[in-house]
C-alpha positions as protocol buffer text, in pm:
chain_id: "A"
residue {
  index: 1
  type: UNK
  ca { x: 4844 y: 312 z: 8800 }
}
residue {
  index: 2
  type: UNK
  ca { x: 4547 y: 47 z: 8912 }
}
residue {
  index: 3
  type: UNK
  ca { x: 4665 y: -231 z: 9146 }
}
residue {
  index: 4
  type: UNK
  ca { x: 4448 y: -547 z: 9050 }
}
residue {
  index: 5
  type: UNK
  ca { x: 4415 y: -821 z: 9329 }
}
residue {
  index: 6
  type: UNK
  ca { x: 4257 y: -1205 z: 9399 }
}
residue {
  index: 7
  type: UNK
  ca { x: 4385 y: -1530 z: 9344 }
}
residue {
  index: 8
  type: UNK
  ca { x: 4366 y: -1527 z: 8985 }
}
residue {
  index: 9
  type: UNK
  ca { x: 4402 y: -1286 z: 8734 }
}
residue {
  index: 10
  type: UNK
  ca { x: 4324 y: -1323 z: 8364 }
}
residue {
  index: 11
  type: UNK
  ca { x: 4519 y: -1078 z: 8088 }
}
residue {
  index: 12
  type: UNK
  ca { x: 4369 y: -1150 z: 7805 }
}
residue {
  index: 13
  type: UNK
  ca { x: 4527 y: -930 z: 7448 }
}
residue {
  index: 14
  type: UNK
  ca { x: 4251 y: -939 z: 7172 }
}
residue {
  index: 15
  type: UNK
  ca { x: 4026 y: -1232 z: 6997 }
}
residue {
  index: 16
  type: UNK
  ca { x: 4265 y: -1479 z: 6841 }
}
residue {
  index: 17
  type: UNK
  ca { x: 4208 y: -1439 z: 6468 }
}
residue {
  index: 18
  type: UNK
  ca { x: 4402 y: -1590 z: 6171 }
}
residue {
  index: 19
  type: UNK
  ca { x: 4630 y: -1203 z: 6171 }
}
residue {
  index: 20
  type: UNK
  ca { x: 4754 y: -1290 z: 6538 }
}
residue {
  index: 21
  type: UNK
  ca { x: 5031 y: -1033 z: 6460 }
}
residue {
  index: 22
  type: UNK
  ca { x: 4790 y: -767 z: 6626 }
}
residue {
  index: 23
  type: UNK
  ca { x: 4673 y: -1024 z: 6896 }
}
residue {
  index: 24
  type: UNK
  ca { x: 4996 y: -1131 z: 7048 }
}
residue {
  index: 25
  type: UNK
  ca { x: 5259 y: -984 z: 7291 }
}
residue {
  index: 26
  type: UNK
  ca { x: 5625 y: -1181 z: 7291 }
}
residue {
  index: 27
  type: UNK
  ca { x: 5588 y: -1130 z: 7711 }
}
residue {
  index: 28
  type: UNK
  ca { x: 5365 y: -1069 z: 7999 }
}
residue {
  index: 29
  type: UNK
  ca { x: 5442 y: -886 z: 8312 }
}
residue {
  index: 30
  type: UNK
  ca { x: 5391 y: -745 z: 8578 }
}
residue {
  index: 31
  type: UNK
  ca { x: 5511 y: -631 z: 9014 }
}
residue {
  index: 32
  type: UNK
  ca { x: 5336 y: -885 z: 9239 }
}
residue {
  index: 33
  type: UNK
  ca { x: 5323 y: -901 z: 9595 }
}
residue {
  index: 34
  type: UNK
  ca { x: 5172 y: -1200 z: 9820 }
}
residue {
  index: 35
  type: UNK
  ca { x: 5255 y: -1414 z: 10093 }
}
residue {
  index: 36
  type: UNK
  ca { x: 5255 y: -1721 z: 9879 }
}
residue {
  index: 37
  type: UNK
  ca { x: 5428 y: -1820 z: 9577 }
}
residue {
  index: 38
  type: UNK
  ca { x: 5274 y: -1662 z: 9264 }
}
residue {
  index: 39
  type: UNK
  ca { x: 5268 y: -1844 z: 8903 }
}
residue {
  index: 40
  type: UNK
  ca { x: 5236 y: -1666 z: 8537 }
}
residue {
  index: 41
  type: UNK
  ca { x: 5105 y: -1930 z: 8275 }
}
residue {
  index: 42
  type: UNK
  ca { x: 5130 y: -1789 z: 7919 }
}
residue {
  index: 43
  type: UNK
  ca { x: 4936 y: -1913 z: 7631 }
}
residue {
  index: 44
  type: UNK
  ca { x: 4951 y: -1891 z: 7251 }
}
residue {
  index: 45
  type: UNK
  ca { x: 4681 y: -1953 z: 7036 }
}
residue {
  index: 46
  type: UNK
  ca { x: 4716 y: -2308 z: 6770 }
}
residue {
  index: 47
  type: UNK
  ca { x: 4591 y: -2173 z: 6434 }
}
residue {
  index: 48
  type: UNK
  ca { x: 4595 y: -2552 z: 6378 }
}
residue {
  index: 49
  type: UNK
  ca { x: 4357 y: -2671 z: 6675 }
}
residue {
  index: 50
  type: UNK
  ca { x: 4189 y: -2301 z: 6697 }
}
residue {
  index: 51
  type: UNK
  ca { x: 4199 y: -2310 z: 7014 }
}
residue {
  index: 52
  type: UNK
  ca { x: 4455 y: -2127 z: 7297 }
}
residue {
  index: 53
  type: UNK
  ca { x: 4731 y: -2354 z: 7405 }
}
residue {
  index: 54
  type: UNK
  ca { x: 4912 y: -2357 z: 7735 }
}
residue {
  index: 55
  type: UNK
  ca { x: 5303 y: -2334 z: 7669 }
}
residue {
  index: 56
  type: UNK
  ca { x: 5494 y: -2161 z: 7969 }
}
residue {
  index: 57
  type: UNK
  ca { x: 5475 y: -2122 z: 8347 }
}
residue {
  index: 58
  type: UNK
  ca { x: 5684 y: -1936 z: 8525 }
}
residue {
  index: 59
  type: UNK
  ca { x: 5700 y: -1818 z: 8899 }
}
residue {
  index: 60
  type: UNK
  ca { x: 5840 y: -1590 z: 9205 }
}
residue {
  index: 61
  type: UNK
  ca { x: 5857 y: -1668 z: 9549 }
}
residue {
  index: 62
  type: UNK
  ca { x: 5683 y: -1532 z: 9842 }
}
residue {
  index: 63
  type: UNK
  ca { x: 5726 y: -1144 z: 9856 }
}
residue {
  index: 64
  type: UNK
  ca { x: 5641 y: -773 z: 9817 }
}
residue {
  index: 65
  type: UNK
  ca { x: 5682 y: -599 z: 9495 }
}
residue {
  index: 66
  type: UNK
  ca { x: 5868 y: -845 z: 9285 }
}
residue {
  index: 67
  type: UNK
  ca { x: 5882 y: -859 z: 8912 }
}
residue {
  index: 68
  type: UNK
  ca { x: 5707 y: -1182 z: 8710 }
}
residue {
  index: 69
  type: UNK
  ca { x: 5733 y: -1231 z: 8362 }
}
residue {
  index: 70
  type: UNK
  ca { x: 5768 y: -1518 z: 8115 }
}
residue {
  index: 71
  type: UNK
  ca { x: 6021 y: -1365 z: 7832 }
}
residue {
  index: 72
  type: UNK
  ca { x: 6364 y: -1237 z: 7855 }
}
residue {
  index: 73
  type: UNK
  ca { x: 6544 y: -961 z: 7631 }
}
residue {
  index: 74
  type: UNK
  ca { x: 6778 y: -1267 z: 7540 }
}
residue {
  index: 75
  type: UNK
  ca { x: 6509 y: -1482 z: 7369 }
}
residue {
  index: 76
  type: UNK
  ca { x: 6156 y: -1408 z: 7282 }
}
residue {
  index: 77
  type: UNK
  ca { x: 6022 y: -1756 z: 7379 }
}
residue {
  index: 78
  type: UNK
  ca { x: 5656 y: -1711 z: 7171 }
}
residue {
  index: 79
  type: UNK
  ca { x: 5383 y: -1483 z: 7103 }
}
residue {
  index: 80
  type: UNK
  ca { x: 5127 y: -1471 z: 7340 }
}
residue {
  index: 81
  type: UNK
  ca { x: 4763 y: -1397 z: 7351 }
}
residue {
  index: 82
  type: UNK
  ca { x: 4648 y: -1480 z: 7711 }
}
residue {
  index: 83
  type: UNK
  ca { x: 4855 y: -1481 z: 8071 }
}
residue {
  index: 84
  type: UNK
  ca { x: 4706 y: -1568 z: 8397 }
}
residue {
  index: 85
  type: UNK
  ca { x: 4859 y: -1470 z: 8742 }
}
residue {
  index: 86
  type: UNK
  ca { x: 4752 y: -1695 z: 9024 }
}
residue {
  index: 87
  type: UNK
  ca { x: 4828 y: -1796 z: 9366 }
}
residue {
  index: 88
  type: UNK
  ca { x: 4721 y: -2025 z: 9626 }
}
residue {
  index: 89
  type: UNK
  ca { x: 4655 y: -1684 z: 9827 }
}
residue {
  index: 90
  type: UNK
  ca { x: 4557 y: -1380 z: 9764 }
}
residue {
  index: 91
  type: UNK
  ca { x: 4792 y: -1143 z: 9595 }
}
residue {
  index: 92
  type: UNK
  ca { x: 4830 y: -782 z: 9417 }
}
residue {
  index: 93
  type: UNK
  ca { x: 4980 y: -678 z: 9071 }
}
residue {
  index: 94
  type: UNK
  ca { x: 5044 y: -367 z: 8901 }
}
residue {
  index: 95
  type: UNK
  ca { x: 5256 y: -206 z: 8682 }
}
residue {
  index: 96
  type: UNK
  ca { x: 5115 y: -452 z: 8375 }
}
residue {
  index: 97
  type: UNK
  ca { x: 5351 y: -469 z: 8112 }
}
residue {
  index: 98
  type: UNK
  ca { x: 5314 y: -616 z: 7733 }
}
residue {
  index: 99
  type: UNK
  ca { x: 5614 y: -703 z: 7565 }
}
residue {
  index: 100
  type: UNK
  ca { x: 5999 y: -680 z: 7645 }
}
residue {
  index: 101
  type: UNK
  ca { x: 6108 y: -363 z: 7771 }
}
residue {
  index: 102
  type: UNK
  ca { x: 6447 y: -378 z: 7513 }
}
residue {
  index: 103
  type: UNK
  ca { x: 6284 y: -473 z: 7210 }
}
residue {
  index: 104
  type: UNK
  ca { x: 6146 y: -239 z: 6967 }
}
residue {
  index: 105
  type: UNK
  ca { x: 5773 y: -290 z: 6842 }
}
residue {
  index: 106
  type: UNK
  ca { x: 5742 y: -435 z: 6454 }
}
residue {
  index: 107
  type: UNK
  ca { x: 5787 y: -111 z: 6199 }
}
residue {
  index: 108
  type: UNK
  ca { x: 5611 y: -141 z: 5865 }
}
residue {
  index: 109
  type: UNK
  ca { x: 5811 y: -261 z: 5541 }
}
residue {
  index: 110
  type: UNK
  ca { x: 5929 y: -16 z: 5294 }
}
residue {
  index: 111
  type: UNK
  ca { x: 5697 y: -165 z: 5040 }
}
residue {
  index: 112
  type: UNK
  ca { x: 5414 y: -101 z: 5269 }
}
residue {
  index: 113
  type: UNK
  ca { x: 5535 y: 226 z: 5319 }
}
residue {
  index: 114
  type: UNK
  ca { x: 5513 y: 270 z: 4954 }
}
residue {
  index: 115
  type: UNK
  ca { x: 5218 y: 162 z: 4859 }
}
residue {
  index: 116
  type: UNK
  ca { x: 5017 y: 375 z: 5117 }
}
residue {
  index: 117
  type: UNK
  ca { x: 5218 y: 705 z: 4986 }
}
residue {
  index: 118
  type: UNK
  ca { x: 5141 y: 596 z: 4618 }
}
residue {
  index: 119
  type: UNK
  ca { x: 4780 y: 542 z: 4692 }
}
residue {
  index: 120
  type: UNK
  ca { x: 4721 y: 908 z: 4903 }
}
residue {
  index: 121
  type: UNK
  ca { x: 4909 y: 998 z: 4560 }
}
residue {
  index: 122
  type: UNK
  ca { x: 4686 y: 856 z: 4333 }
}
residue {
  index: 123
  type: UNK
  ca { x: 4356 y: 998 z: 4559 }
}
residue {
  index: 124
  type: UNK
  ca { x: 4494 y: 1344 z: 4546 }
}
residue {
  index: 125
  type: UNK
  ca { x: 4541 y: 1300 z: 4200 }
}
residue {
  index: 126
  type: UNK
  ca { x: 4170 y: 1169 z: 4077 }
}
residue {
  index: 127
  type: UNK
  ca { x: 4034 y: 1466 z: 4325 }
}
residue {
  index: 128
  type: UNK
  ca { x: 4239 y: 1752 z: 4164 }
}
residue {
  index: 129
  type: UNK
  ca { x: 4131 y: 1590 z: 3816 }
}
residue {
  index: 130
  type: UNK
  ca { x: 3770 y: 1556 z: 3894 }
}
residue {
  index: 131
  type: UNK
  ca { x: 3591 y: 1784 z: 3636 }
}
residue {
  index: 132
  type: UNK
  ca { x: 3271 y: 1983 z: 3712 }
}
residue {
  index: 133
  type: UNK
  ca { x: 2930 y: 1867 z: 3609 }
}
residue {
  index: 134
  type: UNK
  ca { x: 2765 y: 2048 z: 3385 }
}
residue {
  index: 135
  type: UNK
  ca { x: 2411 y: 2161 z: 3503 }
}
């Protein structure tokens, strides 16, 4: 486990791209301790503006070992590509965590399923047809 420490810490997931599906987490978080009160600011990225947006903050008090996130198990509140812990004084985190511990990560659709079975199909298929050239 690495313990990360400062006054501000930048978690940043991937490039944001148009497919943000494999750029995004629905939560950051993480155990912080400090001696000040310690903020989480989440962004999303605005395919619209192309740039990243701010849209949550969220904080703990003064304390050792506490647990700061933005999402809930209840309600997924966005998917984000960036979170920054900071603090007016220095802190520690560990223990990152991407995504809600209760919800399960996104399982392929039975068509896509399909389609990749048919197409290993089809390749074993042309191989095993594949004639020999005559020299």
């Amino acid at each position: 486990m690495q313990v990360f420490g400062g006054t501000s810490i930048l978690v940043t997931v991937g490039p944001a791209l148009n497919d943000l599906n494999d750029y995004c987490w629905p939560d950051f978080g993480a155990f912080v301790t400090g001696t000040a009160e310690i903020f989480l600011e989440l962004s999303e990225y605005d395919p619209d503006l192309q740039v990243e947006v701010l849209v949550r903050t969220t904080s703990v008090g003064a304390g050792e070992h506490m647990y700061l996130s933005g999402g809930s198990n209840d309600m997924v509140y966005g998917l984000y590509t960036s979170g920054r812990f900071f603090s007016a004084e220095s802190f520690t985190m560990d223990a990152l965590a991407l995504g809600l511990p209760n919800i399960a990560p996104g399982i392929p659709e039975p068509a896509t399923w399909a389609l990749l079975i048919t197409g290993f199909g089809l390749t074993g298929t042309a191989l095993r047809r594949r004639r020999g050239v005559a020299a």
